[in-house]
Backbone bond lengths (Angstrom), bond angles and torsions (degrees), N, CA, C in turn:
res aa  C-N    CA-C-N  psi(-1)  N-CA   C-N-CA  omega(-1)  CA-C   N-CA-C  phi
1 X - - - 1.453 - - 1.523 108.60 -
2 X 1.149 123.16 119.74 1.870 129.60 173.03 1.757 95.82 -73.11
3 X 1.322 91.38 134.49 1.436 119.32 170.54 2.397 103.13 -84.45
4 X 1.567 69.41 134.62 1.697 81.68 -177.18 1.424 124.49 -55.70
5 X 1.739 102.93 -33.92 1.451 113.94 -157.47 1.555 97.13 -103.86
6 X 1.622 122.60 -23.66 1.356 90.16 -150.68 1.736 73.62 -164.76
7 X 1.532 115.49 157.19 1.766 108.00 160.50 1.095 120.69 -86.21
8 X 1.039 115.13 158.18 1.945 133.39 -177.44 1.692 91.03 -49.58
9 X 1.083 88.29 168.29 1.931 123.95 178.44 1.544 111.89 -105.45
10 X 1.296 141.86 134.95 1.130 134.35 -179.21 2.015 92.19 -82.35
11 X 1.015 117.29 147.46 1.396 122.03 169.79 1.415 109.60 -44.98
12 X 1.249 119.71 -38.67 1.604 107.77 -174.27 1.566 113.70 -75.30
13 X 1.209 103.06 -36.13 1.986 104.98 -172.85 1.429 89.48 -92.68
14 X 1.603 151.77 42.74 1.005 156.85 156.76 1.610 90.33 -98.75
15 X 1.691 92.36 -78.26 1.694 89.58 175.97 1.564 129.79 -39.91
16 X 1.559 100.09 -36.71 1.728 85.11 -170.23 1.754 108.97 -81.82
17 X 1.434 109.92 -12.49 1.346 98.03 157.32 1.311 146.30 -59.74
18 X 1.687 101.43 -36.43 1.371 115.49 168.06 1.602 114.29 -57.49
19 X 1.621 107.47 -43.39 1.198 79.33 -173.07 1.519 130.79 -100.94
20 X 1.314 93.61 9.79 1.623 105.82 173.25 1.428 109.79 -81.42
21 X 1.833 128.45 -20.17 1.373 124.51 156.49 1.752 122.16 -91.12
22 X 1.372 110.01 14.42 1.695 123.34 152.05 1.659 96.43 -31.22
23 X 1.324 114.25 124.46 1.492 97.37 -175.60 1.756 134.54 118.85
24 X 1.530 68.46 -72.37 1.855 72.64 170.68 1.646 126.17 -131.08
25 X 0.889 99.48 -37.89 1.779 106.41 160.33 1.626 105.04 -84.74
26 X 1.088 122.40 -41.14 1.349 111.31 166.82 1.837 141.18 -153.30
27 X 0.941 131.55 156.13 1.213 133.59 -158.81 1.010 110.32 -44.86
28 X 1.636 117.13 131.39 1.471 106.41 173.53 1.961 114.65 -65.58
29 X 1.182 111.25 -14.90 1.441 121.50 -178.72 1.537 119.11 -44.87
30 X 1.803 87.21 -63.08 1.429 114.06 -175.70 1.747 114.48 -65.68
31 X 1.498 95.97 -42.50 1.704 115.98 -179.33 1.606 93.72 -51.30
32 X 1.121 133.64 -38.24 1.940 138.67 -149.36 1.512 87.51 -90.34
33 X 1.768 106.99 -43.53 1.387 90.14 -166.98 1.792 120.71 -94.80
34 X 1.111 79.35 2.85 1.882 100.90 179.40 1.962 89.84 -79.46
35 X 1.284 134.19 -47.26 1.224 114.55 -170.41 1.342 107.29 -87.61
36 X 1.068 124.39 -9.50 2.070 137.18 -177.30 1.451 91.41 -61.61
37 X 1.559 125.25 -23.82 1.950 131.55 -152.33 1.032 96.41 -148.79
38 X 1.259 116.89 36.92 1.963 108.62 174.68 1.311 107.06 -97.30
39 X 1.352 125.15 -37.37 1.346 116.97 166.59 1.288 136.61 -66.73
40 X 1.659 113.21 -26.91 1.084 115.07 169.64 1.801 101.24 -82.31
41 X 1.186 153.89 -5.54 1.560 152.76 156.50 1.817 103.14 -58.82
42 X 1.345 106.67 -60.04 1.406 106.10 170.27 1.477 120.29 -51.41
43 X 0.986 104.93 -66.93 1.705 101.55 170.97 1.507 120.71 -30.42
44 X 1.501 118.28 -53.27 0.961 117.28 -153.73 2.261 94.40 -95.30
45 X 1.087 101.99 -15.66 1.439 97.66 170.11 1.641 113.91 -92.17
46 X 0.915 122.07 -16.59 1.957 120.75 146.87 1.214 137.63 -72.08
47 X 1.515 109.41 -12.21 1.352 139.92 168.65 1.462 98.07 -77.11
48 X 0.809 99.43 -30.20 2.339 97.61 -177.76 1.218 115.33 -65.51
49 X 1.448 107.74 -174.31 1.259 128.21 179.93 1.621 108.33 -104.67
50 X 1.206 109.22 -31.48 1.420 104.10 -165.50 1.851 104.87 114.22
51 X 1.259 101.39 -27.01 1.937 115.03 -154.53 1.344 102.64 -102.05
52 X 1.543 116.09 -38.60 1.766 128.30 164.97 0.888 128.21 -70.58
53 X 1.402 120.63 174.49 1.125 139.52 163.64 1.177 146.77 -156.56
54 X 1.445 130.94 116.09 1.558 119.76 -158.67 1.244 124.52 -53.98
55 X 1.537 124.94 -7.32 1.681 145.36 160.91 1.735 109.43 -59.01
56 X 1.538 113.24 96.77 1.530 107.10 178.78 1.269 107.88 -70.14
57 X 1.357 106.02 144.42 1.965 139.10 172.87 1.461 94.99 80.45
58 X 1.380 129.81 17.00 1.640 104.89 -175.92 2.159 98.88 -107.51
59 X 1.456 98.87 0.15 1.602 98.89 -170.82 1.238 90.68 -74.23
60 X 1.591 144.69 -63.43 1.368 116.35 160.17 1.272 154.48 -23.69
61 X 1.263 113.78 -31.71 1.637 125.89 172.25 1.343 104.32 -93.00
62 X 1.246 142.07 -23.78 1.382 146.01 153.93 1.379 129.89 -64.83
63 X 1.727 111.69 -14.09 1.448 102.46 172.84 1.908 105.32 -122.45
64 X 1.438 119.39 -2.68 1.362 122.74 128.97 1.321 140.16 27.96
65 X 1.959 94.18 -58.46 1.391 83.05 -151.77 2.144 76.06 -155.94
66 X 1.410 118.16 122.42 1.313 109.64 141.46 0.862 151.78 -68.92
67 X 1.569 137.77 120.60 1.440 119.52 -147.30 1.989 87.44 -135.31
């Protein structure tokens, strides 16, 4: 699904954002535990369709509407 405002992120320059804002946009806590489960996030976002989402009740409001 294309995003309205802006294009998708490849998973990796998602990650290297996160962790280059470790700090200041976000906790270094969460940042440690965001890479402790990064492989299992990847996994499970190549496992997709592209059309889902691991966020429950939002795969309905996301397929809604063609954009």
């Amino acid at each position: 699904m294309q995003r309205v405002y802006k294009p998708k992120w490849d998973p990796e320059k998602a990650r290297q954002y996160i962790n280059e804002e470790s700090g200041r946009s976000f906790d270094p806590a969460v940042v440690d535990a965001f890479e402790k489960v990064y492989g299992d996030i990847l996994k499970t976002h190549l496992a997709g369709d592209g059309k889902t989402t691991i966020i429950p009740g939002i795969t309905k409001e996301m397929n809604r509407h063609d954009y």
